[in-house]
VEXGULUM-215811 format. One record per residue (C-alpha): residue number from 1; residue in three letters; x, y, z. Coordinates in nm, 4 decimals, padded with zeros to 6 digits. Example, Ala and Ser with C-alpha at 12.3 -4.5 7.8 and 13.67 -1.06 7.14 Angstrom:
VEXGULUM-215811
+-----+------+----------+----------+----------+
! pos ! code !        x !        y !        z !
+-----+------+----------+----------+----------+
!   1 !  ALA !  01.2300 ! -00.4500 !  00.7800 !
!   2 !  SER !  01.3670 ! -00.1060 !  00.7140 !
+-----+------+----------+----------+----------+
END
This chain:
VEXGULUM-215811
+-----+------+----------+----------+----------+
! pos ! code !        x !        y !        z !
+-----+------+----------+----------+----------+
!   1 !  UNK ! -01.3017 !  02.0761 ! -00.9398 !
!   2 !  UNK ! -01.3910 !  01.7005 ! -00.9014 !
!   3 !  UNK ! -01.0272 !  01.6227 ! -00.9464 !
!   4 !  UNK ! -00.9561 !  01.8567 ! -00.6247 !
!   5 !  UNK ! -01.2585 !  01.7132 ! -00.3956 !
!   6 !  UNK ! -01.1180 !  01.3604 ! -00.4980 !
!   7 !  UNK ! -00.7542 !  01.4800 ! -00.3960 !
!   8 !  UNK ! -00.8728 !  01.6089 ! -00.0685 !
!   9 !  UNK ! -01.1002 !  01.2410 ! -00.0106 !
!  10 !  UNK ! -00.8176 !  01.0601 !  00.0249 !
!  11 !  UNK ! -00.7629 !  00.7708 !  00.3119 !
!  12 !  UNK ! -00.5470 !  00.8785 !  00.5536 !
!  13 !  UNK ! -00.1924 !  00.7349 !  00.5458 !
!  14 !  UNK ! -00.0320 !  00.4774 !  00.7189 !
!  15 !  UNK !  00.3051 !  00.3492 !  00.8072 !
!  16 !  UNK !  00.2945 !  00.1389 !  00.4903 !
!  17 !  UNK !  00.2534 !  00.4611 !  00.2925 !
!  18 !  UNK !  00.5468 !  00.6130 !  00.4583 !
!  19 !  UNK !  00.8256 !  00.3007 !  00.3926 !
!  20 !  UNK !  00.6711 !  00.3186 !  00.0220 !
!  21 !  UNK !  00.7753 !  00.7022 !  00.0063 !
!  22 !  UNK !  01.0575 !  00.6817 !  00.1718 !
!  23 !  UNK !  01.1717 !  00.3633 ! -00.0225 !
!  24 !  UNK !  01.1127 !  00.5307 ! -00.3648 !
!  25 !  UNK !  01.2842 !  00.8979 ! -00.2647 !
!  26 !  UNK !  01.5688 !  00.6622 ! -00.1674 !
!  27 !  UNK !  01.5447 !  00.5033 ! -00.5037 !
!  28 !  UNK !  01.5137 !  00.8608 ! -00.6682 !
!  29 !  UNK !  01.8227 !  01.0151 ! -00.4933 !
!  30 !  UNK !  02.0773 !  00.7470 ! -00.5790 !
!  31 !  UNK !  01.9313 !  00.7383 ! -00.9697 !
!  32 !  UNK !  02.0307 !  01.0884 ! -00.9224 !
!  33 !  UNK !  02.3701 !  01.0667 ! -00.7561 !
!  34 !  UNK !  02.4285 !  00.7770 ! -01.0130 !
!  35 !  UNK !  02.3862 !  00.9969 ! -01.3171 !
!  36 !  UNK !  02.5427 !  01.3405 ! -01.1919 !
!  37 !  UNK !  02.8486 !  01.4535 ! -01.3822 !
!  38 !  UNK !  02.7836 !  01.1549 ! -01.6417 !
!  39 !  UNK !  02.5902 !  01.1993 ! -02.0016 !
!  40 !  UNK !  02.2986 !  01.0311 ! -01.8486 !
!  41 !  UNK !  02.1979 !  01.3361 ! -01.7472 !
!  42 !  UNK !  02.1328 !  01.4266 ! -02.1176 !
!  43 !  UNK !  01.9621 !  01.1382 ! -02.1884 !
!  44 !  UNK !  01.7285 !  01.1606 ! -01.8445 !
!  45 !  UNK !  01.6607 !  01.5754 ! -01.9557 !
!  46 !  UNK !  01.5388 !  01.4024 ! -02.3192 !
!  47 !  UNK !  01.3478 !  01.1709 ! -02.1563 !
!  48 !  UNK !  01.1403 !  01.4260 ! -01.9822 !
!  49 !  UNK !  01.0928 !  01.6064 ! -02.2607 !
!  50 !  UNK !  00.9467 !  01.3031 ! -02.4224 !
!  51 !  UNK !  00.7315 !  01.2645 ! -02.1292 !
!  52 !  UNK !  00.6054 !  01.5956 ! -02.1501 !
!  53 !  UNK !  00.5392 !  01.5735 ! -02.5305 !
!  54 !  UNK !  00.3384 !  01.3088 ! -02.4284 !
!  55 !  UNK !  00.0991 !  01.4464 ! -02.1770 !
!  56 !  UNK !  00.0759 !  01.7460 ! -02.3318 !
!  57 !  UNK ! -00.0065 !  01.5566 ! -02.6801 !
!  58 !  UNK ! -00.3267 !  01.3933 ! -02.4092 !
!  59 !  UNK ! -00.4508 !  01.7420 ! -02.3043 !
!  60 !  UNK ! -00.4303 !  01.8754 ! -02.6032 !
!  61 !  UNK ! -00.5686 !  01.6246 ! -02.8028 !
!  62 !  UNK ! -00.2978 !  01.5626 ! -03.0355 !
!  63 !  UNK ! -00.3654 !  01.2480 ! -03.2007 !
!  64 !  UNK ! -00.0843 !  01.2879 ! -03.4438 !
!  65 !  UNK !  00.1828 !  01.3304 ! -03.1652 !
!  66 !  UNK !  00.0266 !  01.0790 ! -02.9117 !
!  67 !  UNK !  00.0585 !  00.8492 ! -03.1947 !
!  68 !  UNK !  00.4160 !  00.9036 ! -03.2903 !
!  69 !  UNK !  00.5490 !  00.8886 ! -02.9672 !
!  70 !  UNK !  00.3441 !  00.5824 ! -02.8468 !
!  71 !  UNK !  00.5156 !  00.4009 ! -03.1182 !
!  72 !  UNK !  00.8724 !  00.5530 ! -03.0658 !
!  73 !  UNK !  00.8443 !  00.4628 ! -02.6778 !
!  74 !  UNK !  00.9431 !  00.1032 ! -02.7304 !
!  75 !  UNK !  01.2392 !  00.1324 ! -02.9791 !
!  76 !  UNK !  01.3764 !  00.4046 ! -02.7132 !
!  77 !  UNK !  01.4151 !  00.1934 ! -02.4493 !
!  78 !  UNK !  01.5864 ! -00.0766 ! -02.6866 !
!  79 !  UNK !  01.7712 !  00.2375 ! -02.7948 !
!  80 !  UNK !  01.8622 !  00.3418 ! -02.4305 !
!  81 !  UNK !  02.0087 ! -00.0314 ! -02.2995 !
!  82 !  UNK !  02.2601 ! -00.0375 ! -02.6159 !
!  83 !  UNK !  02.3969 !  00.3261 ! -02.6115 !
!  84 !  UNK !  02.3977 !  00.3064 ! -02.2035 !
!  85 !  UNK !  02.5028 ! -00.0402 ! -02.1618 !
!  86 !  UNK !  02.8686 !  00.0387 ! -02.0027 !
!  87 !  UNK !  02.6866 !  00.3493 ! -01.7682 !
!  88 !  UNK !  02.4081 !  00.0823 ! -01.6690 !
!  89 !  UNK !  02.6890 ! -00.1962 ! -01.5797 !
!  90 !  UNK !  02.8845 !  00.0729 ! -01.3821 !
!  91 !  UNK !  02.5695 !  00.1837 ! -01.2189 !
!  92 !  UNK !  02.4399 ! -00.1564 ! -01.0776 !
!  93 !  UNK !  02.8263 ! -00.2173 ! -00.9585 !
!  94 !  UNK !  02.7943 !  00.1149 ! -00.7660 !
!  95 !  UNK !  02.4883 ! -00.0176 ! -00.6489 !
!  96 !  UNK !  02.6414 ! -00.3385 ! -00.4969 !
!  97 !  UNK !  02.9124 ! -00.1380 ! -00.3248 !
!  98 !  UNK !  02.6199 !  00.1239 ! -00.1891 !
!  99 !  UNK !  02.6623 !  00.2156 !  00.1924 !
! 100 !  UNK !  02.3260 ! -00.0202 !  00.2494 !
! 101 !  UNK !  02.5530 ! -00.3288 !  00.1615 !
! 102 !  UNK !  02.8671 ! -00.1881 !  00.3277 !
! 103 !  UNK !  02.6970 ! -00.2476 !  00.6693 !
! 104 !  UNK !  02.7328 ! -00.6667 !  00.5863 !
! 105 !  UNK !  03.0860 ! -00.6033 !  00.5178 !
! 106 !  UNK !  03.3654 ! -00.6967 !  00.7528 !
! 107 !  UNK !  03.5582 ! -00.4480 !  00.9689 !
! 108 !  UNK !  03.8901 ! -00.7167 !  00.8743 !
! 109 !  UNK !  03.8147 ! -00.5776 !  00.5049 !
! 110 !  UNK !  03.8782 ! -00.1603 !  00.6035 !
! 111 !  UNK !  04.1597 ! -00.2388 !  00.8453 !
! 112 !  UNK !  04.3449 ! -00.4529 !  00.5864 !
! 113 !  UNK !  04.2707 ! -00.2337 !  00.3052 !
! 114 !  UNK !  04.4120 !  00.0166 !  00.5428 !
! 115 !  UNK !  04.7199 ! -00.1838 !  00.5943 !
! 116 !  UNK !  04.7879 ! -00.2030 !  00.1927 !
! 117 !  UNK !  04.7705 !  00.1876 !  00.2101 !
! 118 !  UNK !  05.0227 !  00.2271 !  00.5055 !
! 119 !  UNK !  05.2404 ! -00.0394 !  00.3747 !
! 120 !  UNK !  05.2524 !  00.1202 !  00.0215 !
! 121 !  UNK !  05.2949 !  00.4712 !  00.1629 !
! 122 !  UNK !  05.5776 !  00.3919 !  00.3592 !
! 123 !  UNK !  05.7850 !  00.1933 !  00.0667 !
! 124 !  UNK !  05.7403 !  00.4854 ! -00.1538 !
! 125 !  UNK !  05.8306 !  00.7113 !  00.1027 !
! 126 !  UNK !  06.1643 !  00.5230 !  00.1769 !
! 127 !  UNK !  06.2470 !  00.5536 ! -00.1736 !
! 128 !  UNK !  06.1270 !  00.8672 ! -00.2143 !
! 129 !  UNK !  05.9087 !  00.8341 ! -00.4853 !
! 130 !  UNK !  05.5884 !  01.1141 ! -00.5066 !
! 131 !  UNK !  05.2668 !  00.9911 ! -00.5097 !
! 132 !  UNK !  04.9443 !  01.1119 ! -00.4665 !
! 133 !  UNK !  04.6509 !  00.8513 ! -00.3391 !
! 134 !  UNK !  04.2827 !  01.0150 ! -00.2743 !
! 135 !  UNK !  04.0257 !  00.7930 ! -00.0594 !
! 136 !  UNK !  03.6474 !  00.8337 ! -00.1317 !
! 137 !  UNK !  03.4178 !  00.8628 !  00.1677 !
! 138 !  UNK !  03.0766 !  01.0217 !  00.1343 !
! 139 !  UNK !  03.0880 !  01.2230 ! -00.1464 !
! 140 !  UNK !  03.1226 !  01.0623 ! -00.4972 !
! 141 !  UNK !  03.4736 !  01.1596 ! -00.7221 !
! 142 !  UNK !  03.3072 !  01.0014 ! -01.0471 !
! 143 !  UNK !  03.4013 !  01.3314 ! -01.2580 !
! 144 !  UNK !  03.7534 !  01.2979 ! -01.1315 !
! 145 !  UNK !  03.7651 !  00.9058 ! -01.1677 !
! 146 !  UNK !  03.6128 !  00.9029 ! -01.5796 !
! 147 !  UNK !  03.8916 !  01.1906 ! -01.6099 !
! 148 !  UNK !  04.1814 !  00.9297 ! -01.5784 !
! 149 !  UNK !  04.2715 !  00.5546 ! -01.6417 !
! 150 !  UNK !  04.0183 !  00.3207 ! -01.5161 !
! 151 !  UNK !  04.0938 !  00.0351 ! -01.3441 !
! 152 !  UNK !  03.8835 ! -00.0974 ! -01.1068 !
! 153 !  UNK !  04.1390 ! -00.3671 ! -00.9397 !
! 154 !  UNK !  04.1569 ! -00.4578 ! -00.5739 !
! 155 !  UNK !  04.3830 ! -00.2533 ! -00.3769 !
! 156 !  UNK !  04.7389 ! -00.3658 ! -00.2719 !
! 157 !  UNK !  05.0885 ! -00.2150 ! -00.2061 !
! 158 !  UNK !  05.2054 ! -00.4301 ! -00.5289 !
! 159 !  UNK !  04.9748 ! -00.2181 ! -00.7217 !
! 160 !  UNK !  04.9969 !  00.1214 ! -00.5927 !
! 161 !  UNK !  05.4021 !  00.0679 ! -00.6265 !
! 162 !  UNK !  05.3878 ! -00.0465 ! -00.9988 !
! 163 !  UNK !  05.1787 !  00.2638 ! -01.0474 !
! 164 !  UNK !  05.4090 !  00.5148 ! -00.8900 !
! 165 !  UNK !  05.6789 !  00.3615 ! -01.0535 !
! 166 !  UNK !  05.8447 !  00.6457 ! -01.2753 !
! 167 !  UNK !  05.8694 !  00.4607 ! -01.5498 !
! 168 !  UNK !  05.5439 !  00.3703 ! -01.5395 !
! 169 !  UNK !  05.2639 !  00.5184 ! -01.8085 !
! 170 !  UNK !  05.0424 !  00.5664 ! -01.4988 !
! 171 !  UNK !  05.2691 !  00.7555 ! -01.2374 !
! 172 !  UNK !  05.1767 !  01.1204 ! -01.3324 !
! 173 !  UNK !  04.8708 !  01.1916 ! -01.1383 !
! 174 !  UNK !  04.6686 !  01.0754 ! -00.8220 !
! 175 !  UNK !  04.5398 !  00.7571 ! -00.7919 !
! 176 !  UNK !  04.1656 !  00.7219 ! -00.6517 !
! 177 !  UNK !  04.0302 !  00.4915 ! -00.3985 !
! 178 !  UNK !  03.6517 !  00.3850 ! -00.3781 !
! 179 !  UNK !  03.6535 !  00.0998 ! -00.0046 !
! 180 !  UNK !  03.8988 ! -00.1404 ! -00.0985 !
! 181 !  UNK !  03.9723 ! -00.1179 ! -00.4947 !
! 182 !  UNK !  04.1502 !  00.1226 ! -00.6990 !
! 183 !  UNK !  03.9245 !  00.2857 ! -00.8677 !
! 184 !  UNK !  04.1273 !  00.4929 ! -01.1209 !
! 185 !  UNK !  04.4678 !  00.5851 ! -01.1924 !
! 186 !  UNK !  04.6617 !  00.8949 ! -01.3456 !
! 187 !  UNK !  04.3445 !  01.1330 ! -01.2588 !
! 188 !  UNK !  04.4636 !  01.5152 ! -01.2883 !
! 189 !  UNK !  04.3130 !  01.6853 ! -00.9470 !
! 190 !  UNK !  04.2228 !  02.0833 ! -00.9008 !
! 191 !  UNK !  04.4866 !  02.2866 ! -00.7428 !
! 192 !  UNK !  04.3852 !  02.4785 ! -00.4567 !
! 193 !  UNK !  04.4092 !  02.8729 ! -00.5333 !
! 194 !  UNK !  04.4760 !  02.9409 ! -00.1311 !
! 195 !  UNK !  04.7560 !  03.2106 ! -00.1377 !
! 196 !  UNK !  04.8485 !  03.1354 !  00.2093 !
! 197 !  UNK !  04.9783 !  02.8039 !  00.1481 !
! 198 !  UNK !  05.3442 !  02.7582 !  00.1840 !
! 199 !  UNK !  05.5630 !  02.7816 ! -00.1054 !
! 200 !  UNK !  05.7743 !  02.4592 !  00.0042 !
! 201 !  UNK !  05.4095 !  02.2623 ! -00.1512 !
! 202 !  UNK !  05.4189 !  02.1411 ! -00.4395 !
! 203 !  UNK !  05.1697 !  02.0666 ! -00.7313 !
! 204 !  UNK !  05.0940 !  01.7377 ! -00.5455 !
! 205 !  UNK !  05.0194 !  01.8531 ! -00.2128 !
! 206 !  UNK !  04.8237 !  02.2102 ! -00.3686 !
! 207 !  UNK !  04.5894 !  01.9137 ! -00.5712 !
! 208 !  UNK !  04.5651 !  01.7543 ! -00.2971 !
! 209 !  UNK !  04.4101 !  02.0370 ! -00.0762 !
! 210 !  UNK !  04.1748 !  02.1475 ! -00.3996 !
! 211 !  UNK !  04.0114 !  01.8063 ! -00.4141 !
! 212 !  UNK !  03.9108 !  01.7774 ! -00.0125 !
! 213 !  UNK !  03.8327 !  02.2009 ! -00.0004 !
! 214 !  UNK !  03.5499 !  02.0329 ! -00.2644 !
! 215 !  UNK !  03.4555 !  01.7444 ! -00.1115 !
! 216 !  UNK !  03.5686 !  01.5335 !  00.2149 !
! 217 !  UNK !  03.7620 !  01.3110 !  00.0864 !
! 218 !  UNK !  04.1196 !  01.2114 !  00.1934 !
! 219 !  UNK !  04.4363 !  01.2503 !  00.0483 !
! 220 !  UNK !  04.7786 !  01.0672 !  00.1129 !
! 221 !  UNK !  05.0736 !  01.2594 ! -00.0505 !
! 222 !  UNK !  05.4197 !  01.1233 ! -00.0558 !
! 223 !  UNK !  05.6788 !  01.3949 ! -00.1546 !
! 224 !  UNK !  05.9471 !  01.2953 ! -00.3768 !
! 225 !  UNK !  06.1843 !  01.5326 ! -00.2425 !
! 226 !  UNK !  06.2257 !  01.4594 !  00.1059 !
! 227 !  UNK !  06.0046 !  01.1541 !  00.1076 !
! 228 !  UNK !  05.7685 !  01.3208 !  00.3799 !
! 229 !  UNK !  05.4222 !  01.1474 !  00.4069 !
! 230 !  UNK !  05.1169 !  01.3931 !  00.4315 !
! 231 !  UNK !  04.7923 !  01.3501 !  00.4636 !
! 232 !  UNK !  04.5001 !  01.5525 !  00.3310 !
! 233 !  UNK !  04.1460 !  01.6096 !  00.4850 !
! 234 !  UNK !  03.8805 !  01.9869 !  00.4828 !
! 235 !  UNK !  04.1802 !  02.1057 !  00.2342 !
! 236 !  UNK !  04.4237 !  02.1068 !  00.5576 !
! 237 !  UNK !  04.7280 !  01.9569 !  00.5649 !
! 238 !  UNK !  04.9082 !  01.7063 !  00.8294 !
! 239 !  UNK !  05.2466 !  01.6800 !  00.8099 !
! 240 !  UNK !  05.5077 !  01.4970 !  00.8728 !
! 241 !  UNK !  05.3796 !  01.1798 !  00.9220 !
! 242 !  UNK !  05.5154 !  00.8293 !  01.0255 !
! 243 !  UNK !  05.3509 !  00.4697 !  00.9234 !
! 244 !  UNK !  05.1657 !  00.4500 !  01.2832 !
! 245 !  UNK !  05.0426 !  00.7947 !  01.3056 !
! 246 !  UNK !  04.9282 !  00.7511 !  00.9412 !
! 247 !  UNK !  04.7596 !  00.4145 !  01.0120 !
! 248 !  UNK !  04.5723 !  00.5833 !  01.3748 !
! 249 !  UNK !  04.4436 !  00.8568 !  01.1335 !
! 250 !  UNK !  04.2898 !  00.6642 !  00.8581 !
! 251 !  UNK !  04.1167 !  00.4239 !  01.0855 !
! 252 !  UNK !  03.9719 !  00.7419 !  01.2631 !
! 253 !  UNK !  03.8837 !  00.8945 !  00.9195 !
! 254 !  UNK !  03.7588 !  00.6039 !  00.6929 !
! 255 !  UNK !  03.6227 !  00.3665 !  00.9352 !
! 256 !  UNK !  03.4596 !  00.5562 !  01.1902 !
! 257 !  UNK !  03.3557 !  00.7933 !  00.8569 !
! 258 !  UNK !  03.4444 !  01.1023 !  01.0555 !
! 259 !  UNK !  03.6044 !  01.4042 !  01.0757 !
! 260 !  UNK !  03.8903 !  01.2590 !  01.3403 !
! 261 !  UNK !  03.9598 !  01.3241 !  01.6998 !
! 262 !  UNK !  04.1047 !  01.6334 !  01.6482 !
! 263 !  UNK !  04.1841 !  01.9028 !  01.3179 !
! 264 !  UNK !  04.5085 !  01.8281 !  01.1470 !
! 265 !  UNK !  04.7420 !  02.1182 !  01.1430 !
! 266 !  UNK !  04.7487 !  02.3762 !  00.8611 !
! 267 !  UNK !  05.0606 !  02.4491 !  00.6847 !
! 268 !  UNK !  05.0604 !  02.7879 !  00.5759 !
! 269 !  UNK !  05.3435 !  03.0566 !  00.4569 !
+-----+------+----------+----------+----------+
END
């Protein structure tokens, strides 16, 4: 019980105590926001297991086993850098783009990366070609992003054209946004299973209502029949849109990172 009586002994804590908490839960949730969805989490579930064998190798008074894995412990980090080198590189660019460093960032930067969008949107739209353009906010689309073509480029209405091009490899699917690059093209979205959605939808706008009923992200759609923009947000549906309502929405939605001044309207049968 000297353990306990030592646990209970403890100086109080100060404010120092708290900022080193909260600094290292802060740490702890973005390691774990970094690594959902990816095969990291395999290798972070092995790790623990190695930890374990460890401790339990002291209590028990394993020699054998405290041995073998005091000796392993420094080829598996060796081990870990090579096989993880691409996730770690991804990682520490996600960490340079974190909302912490956003907050340095120019407001010129989201209202012309806003501008590419609207100008983009409203070439396809003249020539009616579909395309289907999904913004990140809050919530991470990693899963949906390693499911299509990496790219990684910053955002323009050259690039989004050449990509919705139909002759181009990377026209069939959405294209995914993360601030002001283009994350990932050709990414295959979930269709929404609502049955009271109207019929006139098509595959484009039903992914685009699965992906924000899942998360609160938003979603531009152009149709390629009658060249009607739409956009996407809560899996409802605003629609028709022109290039100035479009542009008064997105800077409600992505740079005041909220919900808008009012609902969009819900298309249903």
């Amino acid at each position: 019980m000297d353990w306990l009586n030592d646990l209970f002994r403890r100086p109080p804590a100060n404010w120092r105590d708290l900022i080193d908490v909260l600094v290292v839960s802060v740490l702890i949730y973005e390691l774990l926001k970094l690594i959902r969805g990816t095969r990291a989490v395999q290798m972070a579930l092995g790790t623990a297991v190695f930890a374990g064998l460890f401790y339990l190798s002291v209590w028990g008074h394993l020699e054998t086993v405290n041995w073998l894995i005091r000796n392993m412990a420094g080829y598996l980090v060796f081990a870990f850098i090579v096989l993880f080198q691409s996730d770690i590189r991804r990682a520490l660019a996600h960490l340079g783009r974190a909302p912490f460093f956003r907050y340095f960032a120019k407001e010129e930067s989201a209202e012309e990366s806003i501008e590419e969008l609207v100008m983009a949107t409203s070439m396809l739209s003249g020539k009616r070609i579909g395309a289907i353009i999904a913004i990140e906010r809050q919530i991470g689309l990693r899963n949906y992003i390693e499911g299509g073509i990496p790219l990684d480029a910053v955002m323009t209405y050259d690039l989004l054209l050449s990509i919705f091009q139909p002759m181009s490899p990377l026209h069939d699917g959405a294209v995914i946004v993360q601030n002001d690059r283009v994350a990932a093209a050709a990414c295959f979205l979930p269709l929404t299973v609502n049955p009271r959605l109207s019929k006139e939808l098509g595959s484009r706008h039903r992914a685009a209502i699965g992906l924000t009923e899942e998360n609160d992200s938003v979603a531009i759609v152009v149709s390629e029949e009658t060249g009607n923009i739409s956009l996407v947000a809560d899996g409802q549906i605003e629609r028709p849109l022109d290039a100035d309502k479009l542009r008064a929405r997105l800077r409600t939605m992505i740079m005041q990172r909220a919900g808008g001044t009012g609902q969009p309207r819900v298309e249903y049968a």
